[in-house]
BAFI-3210 file (N, C-alpha, C; in Angstrom, 3 decimals, decimal comma, padded with zeros to 6 digits):
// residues 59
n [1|2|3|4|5|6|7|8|9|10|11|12|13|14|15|16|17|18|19|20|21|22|23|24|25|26|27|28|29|30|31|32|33|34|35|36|37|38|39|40|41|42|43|44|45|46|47|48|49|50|51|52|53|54|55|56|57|58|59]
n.u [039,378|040,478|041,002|041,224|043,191|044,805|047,433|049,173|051,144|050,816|050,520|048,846|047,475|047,114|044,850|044,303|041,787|040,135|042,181|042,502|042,662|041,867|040,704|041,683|040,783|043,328|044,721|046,247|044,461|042,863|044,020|044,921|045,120|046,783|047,639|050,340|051,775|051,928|050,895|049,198|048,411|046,114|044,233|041,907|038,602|037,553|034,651|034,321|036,714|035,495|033,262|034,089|035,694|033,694|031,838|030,735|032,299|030,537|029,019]
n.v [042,783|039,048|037,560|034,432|033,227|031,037|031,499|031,752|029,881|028,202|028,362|028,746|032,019|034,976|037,973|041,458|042,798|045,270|046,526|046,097|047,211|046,868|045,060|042,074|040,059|037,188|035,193|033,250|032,745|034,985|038,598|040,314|043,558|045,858|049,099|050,894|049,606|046,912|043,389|040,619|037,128|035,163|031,805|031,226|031,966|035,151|035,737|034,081|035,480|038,445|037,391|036,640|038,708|040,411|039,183|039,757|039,870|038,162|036,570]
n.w [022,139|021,721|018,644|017,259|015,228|011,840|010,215|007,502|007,541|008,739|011,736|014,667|015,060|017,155|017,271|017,588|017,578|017,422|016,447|013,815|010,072|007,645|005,493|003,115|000,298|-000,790|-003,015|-001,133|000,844|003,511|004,069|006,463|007,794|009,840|011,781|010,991|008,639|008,916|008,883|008,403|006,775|006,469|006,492|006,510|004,852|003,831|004,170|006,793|008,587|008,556|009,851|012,367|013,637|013,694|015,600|018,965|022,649|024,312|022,772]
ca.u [039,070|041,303|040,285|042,367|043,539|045,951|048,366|049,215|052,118|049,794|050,713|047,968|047,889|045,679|044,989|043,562|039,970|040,188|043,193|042,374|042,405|041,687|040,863|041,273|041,332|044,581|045,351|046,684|043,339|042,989|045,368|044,506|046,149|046,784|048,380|051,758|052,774|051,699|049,806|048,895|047,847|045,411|044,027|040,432|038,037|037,290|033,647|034,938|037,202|034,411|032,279|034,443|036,134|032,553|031,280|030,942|032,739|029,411|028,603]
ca.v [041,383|038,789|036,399|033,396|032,849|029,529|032,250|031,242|028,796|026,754|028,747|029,804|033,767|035,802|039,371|042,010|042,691|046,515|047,567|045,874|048,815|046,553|043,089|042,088|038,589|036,926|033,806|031,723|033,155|036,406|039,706|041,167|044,537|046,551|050,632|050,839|048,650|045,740|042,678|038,899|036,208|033,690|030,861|031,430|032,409|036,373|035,692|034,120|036,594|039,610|037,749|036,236|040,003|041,391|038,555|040,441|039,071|037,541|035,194]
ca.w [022,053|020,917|018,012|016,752|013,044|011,432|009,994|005,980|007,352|009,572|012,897|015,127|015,499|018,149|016,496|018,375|016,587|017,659|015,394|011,833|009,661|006,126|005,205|001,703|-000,073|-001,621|-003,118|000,154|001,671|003,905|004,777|007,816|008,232|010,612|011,396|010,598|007,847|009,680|008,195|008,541|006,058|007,577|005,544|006,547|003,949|004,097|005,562|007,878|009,154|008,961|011,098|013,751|013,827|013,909|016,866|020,693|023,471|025,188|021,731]
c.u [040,055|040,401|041,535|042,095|044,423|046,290|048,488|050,565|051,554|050,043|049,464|047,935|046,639|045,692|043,854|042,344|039,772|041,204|043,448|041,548|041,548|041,697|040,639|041,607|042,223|043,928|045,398|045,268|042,733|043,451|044,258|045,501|045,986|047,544|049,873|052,560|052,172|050,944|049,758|048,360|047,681|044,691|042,429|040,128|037,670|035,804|033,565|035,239|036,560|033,881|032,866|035,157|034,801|031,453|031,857|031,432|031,698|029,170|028,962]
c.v [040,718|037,867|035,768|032,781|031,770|030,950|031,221|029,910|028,342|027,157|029,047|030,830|034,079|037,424|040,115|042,614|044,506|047,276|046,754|047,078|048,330|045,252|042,613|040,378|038,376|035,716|032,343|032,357|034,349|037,515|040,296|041,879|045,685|048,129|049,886|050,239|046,877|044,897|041,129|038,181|035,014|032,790|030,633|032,490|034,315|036,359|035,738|034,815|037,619|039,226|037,335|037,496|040,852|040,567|039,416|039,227|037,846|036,491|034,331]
c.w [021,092|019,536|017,418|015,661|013,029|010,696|008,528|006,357|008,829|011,392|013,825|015,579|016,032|017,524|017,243|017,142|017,098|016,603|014,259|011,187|008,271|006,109|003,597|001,367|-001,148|-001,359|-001,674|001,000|002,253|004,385|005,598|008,088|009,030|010,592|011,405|009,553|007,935|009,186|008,359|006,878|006,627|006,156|005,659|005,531|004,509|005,000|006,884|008,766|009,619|010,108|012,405|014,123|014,600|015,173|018,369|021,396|024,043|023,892|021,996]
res [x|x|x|x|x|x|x|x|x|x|x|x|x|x|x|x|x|x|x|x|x|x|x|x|x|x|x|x|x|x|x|x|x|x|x|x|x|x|x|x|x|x|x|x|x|x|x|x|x|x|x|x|x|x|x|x|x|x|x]
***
């Protein structure tokens, strides 16, 4: 499932909700990271993030 973030420089990013390994809160808002290295900073509050990560397709 996809879900859609504003990215820390006002972009909108789609992030697959199956391969976030870690979500921690910074400053400009929230890192969303993924395997490999890989990582985002979205500007939504960490709540946020958990629960629209943790919402089923059908909601």
């Amino acid at each position: 499932m996809f879900v859609k973030f504003t990215s820390s420089d006002r972009v909108a990013t789609a992030i697959n909700a199956a391969q976030v390994t870690f979500i921690s809160s910074v400053t400009d808002g929230t890192r969303i990271r993924f395997g490999e290295g890989r990582s985002i900073t979205v500007i939504e509050p960490m709540d946020e993030v958990i629960e629209r990560l943790n919402r089923r397709p059908h909601d």
